[in-house]
N, C-alpha and C positions, 0 to 999 in steps of 0.2 A: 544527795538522794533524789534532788528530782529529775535530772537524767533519765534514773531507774521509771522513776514515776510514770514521768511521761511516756517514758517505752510501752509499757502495762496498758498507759489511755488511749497510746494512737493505735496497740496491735490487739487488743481488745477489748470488751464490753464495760468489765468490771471499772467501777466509779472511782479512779484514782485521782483523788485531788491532785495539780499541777501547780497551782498557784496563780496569781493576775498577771504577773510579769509578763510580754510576748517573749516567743519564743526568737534566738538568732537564730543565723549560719555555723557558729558554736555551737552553741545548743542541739543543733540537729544532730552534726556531727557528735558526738557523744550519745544523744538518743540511740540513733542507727547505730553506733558501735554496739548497744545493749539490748537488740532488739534480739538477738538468739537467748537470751534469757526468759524472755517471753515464750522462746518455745517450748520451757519445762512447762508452763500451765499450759500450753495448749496440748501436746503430748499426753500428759497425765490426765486433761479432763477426757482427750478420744479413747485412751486407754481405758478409765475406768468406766464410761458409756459402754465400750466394746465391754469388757468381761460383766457389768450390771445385766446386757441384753443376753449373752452368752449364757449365764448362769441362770437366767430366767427360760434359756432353753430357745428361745429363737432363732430362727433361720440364718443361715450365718448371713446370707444377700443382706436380710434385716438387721441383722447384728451392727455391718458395714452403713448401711443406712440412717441409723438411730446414731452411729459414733462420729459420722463425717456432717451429719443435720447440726449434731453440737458442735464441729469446728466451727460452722457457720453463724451458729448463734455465738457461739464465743467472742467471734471477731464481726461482727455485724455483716458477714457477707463480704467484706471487702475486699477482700484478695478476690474472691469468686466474680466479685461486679469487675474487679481488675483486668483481670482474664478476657472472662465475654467483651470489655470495653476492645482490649488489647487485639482480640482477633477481629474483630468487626472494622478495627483499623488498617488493619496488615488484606482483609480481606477487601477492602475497598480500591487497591491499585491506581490510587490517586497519589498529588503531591503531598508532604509531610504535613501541610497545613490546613487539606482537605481531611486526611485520617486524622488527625488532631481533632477537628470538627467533629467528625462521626462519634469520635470517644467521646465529646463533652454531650451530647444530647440527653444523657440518661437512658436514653432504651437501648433493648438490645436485638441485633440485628440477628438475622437468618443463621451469620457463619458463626456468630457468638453464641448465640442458643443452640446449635448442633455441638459446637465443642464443648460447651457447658455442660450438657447433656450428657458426652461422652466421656468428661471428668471425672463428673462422681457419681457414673456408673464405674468406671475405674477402680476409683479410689475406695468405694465401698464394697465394691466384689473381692479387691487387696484385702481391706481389713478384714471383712469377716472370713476369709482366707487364712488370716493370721491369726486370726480369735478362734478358729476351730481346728488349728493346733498348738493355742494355749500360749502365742508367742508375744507379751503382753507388753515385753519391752522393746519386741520390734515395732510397737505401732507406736509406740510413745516416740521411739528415737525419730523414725521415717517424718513424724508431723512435726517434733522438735527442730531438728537437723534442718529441715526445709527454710527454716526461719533463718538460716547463714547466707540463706538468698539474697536477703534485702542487704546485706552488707557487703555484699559480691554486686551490688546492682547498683552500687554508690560508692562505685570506685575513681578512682582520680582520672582524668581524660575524659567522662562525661555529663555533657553540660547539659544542666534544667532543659526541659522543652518549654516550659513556662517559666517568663525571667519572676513571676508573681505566685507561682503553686507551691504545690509541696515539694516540688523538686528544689525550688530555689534556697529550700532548707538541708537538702540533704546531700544532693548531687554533686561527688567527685569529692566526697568528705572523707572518705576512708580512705588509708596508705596501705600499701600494698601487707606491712607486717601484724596488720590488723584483720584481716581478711585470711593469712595464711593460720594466724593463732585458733581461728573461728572454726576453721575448716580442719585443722588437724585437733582441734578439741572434740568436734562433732565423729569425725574419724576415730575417735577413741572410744568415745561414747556407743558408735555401734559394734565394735565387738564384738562382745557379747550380744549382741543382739537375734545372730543366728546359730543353731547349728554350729555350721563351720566359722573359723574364727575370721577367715578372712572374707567372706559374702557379705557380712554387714559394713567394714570400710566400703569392698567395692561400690556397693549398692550406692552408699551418702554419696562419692565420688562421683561415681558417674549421674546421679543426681546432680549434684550441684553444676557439674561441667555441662551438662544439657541445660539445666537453668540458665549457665551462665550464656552459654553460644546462642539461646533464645533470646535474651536480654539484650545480646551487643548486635543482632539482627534490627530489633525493636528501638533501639536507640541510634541506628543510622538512618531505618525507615523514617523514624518521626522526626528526626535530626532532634533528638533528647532525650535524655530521661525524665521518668514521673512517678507520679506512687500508683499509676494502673501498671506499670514495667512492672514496677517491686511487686503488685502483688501477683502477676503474670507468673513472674520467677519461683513467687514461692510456694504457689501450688504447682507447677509442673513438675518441681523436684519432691515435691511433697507426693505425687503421685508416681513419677518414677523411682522413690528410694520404695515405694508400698511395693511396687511391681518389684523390684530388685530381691526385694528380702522375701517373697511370692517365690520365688524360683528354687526350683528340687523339692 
């Protein structure tokens, strides 16, 4: 169980004991294989923020607002710092070790706070798009589903950017049959999720295959992967499955 555990501590808030032991390169790998578990709670808690703001009659803009504010609290921000970090390196058109640089600073630059900006305005005009046609499991699946990201971004052939970060735990731990199970699990999961039976696979799909083609950019840029990639990946697809299942 503490695999599981630890999936819950590192993908969000909630106080899940882990234990003192440190963690391996074992260890990671098994976490990251369970981190799509973690996207029932995130899922379920933007869903139930969406239909609470919904039901109280607010604007849907605000509905999207109020539900994507709680992914953020959910998960401390960190995919979102992922992101901003992520583009502010890719935006710097220096060597891998100069964009490495820019990531580690903490702040965030010009091209990182325009796309930030432009996220979750996204992401929140999706949702409350989906909340004011009552579509309650497509916003759970869209935030859920996203989280196949991080196991799609720790696939085998890519190596830590940091031989001491959090990549050096994760990075290239996943086989190729662990990744396809994720992916056609999450594919099954959105079915139902529209409408048409087939708009909610496509959606996740080409979600994740954007996620993915973003990641294997990000990880020749920096020559690595890291946990700003993973959380780069998992909101891009988290906002293209919203826009996907958005459509008609």
């Amino acid at each position: 169980m503490r695999p599981l555990a630890a999936a819950v501590a590192w993908m969000t808030v909630l106080p899940v004991p882990t234990g003192p032991a440190p963690f391996t390169r074992a260890d990671g790998a098994r976490i990251i294989a369970l981190v799509p578990l973690t996207g029932a709670i995130a899922g379920t808690a933007v869903a139930t923020v969406a239909w609470l703001a919904h039901a109280g009659g607010l604007p849907a803009m605000l509905v999207g607002a109020l539900a994507i504010g709680a992914a953020a609290l959910l998960t401390r921000g960190m995919h979102l710092d992922g992101f901003a970090d992520c583009i502010d390196g890719l935006g710097s058109y220096g060597s891998p070790e100069r964009a490495r640089e820019i990531m580690r600073q903490g702040t965030v630059g010009p091209f990182g706070a325009a796309a930030l900006v432009l996220l979750l305005v996204c992401e929140a005009a999706a949702v409350g798009a989906l909340a004011a046609r009552g579509q309650w499991l497509a916003i759970a699946v869209a935030v859920g589903g996203a989280r196949v990201a991080a196991v799609i971004g720790c696939r085998r052939g890519w190596a830590p950017s940091n031989p001491t970060g959090f990549g050096s735990l994760t990075a290239g731990t996943q086989a190729v049959p662990v990744q396809l199970a994720w992916c056609v699990l999450a594919l099954v999961a959105a079915a139902p999720a529209a409408p048409a039976p087939w708009q909610g696979p496509l959606a996740v799909a080409l979600a994740l295959g954007i996620a993915a083609v973003t990641m294997r950019h990000c990880v020749r840029r920096f020559a690595g992967m890291s946990g700003d990639v993973l959380g780069l990946g998992i909101e891009i697809a988290t906002a293209a499955a919203l826009v996907g299942l958005c459509v008609g």
